[in-house]
ROSE-4610 file (N, C-alpha, C; in Angstrom, 1 decimal, always signed):
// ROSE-4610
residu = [X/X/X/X/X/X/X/X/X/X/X/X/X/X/X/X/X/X/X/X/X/X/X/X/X/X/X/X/X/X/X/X/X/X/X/X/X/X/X/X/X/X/X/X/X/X/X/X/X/X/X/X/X/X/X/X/X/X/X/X/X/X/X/X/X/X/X/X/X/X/X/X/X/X/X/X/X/X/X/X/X/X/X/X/X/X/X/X/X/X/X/X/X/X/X/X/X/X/X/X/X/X/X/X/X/X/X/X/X/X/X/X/X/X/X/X/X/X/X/X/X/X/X/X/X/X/X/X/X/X/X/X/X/X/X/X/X/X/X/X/X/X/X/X/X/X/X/X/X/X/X/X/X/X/X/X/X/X/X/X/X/X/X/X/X/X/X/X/X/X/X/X/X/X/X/X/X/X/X/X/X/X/X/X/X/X/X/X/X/X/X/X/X/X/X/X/X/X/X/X/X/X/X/X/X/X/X/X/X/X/X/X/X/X/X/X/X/X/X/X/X/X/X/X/X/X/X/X/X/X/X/X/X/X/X/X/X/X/X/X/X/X/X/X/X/X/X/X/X/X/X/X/X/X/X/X/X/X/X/X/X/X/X/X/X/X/X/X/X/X/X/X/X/X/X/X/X/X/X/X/X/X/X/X/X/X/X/X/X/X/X/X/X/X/X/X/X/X/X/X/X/X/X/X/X/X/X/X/X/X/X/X]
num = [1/1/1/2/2/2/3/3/3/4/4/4/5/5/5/6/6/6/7/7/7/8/8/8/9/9/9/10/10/10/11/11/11/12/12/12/13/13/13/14/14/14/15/15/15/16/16/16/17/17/17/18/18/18/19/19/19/20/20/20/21/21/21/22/22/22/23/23/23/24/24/24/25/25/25/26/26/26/27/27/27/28/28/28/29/29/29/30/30/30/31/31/31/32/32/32/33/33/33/34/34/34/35/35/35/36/36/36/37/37/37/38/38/38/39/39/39/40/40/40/41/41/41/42/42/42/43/43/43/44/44/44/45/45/45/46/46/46/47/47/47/48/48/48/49/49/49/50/50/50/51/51/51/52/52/52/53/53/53/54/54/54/55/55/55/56/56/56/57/57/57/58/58/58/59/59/59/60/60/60/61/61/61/62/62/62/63/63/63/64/64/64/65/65/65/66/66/66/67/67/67/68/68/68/69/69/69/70/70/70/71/71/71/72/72/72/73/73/73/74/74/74/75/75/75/76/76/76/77/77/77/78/78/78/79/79/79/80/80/80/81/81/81/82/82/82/83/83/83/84/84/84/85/85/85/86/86/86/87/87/87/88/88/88/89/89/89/90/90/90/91/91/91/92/92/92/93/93/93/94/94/94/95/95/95/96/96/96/97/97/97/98/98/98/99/99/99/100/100/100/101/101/101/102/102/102/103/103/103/104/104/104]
x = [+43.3/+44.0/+45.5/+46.0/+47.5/+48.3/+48.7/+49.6/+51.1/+52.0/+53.4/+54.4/+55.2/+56.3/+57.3/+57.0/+57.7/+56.9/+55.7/+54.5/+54.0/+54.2/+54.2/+55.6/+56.8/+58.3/+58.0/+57.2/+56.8/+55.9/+54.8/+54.0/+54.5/+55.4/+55.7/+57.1/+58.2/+58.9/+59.1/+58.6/+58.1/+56.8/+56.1/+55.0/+54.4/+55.7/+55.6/+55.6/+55.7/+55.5/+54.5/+54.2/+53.2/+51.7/+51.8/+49.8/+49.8/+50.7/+50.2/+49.9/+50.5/+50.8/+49.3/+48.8/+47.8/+46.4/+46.8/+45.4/+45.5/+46.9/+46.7/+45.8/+46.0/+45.7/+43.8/+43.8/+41.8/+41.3/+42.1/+41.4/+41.6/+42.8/+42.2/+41.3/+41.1/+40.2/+38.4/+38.7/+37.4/+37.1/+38.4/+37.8/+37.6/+37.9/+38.0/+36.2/+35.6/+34.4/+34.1/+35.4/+34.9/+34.8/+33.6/+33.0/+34.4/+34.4/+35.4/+36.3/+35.2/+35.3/+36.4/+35.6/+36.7/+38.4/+38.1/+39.3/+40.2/+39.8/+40.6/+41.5/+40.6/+41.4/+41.9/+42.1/+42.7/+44.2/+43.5/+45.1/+46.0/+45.6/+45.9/+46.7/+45.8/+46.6/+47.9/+47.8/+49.2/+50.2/+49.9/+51.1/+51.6/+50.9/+51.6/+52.5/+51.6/+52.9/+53.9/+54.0/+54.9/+55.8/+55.2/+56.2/+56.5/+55.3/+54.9/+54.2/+54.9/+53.8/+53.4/+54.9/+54.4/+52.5/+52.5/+50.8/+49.9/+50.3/+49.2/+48.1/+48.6/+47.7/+46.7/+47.2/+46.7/+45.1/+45.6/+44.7/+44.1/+44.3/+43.5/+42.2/+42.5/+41.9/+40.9/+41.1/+40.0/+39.2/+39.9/+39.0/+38.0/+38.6/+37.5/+36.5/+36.7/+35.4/+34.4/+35.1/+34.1/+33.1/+33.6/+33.0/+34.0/+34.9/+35.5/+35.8/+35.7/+35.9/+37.7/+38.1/+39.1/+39.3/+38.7/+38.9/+39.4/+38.3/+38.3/+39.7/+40.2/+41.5/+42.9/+42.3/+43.5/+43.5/+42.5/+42.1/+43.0/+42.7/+43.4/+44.7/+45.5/+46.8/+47.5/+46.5/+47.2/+47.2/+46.2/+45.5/+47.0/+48.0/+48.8/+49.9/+49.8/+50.5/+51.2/+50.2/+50.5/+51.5/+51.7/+51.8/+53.3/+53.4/+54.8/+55.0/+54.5/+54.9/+55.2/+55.6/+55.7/+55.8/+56.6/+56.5/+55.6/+53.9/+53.0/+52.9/+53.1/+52.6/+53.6/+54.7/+55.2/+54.4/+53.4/+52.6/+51.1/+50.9/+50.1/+49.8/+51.1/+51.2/+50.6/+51.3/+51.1/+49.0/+49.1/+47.4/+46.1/+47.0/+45.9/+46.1/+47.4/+47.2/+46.8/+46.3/+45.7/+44.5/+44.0/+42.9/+42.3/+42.8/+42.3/+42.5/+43.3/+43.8/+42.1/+41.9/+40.7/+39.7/+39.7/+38.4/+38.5/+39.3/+39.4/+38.9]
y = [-66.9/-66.4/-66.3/-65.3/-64.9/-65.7/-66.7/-67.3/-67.2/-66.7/-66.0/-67.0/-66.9/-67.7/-68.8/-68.1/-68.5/-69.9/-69.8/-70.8/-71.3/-71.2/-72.4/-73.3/-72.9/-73.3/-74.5/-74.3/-74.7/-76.2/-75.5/-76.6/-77.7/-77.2/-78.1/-78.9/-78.0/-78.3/-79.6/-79.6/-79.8/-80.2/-80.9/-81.7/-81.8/-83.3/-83.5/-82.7/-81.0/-80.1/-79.6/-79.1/-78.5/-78.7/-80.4/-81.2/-80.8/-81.2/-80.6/-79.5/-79.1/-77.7/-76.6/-77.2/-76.5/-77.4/-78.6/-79.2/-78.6/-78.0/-76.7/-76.0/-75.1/-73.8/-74.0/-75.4/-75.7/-75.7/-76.3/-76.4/-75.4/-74.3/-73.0/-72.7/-72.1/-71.4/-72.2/-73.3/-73.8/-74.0/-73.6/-73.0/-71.7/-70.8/-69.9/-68.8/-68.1/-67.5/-66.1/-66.0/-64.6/-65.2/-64.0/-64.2/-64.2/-64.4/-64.5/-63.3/-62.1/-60.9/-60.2/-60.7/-60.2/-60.6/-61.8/-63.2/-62.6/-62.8/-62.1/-60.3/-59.3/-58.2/-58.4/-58.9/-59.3/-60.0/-61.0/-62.1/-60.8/-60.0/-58.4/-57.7/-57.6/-56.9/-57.0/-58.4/-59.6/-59.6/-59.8/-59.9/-58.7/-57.7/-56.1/-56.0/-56.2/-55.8/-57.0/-58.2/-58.7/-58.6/-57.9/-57.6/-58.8/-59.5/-60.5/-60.1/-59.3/-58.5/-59.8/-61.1/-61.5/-62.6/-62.4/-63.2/-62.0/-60.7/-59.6/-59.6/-60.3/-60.5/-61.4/-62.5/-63.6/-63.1/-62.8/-62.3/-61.3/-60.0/-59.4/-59.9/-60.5/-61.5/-62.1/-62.8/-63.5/-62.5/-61.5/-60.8/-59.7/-59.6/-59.1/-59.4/-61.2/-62.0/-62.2/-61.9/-62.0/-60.5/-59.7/-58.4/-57.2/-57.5/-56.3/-55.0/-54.1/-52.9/-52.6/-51.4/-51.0/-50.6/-49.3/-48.7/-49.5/-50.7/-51.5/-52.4/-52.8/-52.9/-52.3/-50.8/-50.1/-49.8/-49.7/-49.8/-50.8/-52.1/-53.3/-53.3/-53.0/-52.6/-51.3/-50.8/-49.8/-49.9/-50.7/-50.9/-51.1/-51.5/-52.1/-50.7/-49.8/-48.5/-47.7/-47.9/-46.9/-48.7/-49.6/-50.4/-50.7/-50.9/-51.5/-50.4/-49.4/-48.4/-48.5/-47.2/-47.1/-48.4/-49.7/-50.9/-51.3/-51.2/-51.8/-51.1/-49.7/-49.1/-49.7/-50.5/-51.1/-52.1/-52.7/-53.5/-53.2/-51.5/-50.8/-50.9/-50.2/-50.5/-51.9/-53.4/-54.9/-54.9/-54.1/-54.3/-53.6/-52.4/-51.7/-52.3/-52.6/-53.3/-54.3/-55.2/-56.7/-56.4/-55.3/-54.8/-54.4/-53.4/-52.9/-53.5/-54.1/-55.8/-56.8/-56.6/-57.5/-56.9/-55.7/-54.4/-54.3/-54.5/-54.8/-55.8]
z = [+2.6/+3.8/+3.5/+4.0/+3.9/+4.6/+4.9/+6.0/+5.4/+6.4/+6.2/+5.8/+4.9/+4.7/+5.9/+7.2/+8.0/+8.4/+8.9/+8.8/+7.9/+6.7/+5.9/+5.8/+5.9/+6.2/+7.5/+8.2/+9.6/+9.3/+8.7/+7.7/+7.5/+6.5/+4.9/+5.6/+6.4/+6.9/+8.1/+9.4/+10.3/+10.6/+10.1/+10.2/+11.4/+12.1/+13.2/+14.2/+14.2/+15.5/+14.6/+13.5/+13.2/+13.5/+13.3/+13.7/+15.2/+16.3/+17.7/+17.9/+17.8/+17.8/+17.2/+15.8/+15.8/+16.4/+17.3/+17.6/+18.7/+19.4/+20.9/+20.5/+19.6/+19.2/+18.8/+18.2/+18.1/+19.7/+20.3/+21.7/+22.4/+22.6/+23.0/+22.5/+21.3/+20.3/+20.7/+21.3/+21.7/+22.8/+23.9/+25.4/+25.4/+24.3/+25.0/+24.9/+25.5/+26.3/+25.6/+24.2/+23.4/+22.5/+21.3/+20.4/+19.4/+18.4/+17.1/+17.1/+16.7/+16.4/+17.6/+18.6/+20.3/+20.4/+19.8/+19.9/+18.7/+17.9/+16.6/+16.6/+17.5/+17.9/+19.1/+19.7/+21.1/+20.6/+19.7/+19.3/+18.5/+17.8/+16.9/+18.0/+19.2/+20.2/+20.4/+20.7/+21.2/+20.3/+19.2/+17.9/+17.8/+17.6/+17.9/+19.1/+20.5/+21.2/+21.0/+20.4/+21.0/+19.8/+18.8/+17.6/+16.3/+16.5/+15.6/+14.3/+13.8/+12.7/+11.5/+11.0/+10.4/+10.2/+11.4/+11.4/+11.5/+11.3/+11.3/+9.8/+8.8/+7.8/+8.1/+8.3/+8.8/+9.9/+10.7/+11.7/+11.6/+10.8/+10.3/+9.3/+8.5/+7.3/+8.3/+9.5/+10.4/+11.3/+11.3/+12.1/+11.1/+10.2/+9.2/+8.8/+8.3/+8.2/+9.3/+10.2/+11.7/+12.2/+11.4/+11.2/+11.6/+12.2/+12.6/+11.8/+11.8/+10.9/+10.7/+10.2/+9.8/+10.7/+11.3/+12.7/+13.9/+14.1/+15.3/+15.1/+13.6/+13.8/+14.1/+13.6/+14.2/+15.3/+16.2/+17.6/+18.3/+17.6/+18.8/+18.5/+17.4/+16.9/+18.3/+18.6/+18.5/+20.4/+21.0/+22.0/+23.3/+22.7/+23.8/+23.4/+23.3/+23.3/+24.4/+25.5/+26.8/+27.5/+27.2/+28.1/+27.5/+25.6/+25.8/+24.5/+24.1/+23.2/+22.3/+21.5/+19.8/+19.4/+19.7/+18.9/+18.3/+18.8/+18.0/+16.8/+17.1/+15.5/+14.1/+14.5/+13.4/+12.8/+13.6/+12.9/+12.0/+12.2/+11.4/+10.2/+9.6/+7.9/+7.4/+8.1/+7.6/+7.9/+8.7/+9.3/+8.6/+8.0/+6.9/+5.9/+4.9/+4.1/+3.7/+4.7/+4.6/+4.4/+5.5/+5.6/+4.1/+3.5/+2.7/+1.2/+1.3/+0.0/+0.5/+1.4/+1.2/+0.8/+1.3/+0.7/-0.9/-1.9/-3.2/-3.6]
């Protein structure tokens, strides 16, 4: 898995915010009522609009393993378009690429 320079800085750095922090993120991920594949382009959605492209590898790479296709990723990329505009497509390029770096 790809995890971005900034979050490993975060890791390696910051320990003590890092363990909470991802034992939040296990307990969402285990309340939450969508399948992997749903959860994984949805979180895709979110990082696009909010312009978080560095975890777009990252999350691509999980939503691939969960089955999602190429399409269905440019789909959730591209999904938050009419709401917060052109911004997401900056996260396109990081999202095929991961994409298709795994398809190799």
């Amino acid at each position: 898995m790809t995890v971005s320079a900034a979050f490993n800085a975060f890791a390696h750095e910051a320990p003590q915010f890092q363990q909470p922090w991802m034992a939040m993120v296990g307990q969402l991920a285990a309340a939450t009522s969508l399948d992997a594949k749903t959860e994984e382009l949805a979180y895709l959605a979110v990082l696009a609009a909010a312009g978080m492209e560095s975890g777009i590898p990252f999350h691509v790479g999980s939503a691939r393993r969960a089955g999602a296709s190429r399409d269905e990723v440019i789909s959730a990329i591209l999904v938050g378009l009419p709401a917060v505009g052109q911004r997401v497509i900056s996260s396109l390029p990081a999202a095929l690429a991961a994409y298709d770096a795994a398809s190799q």
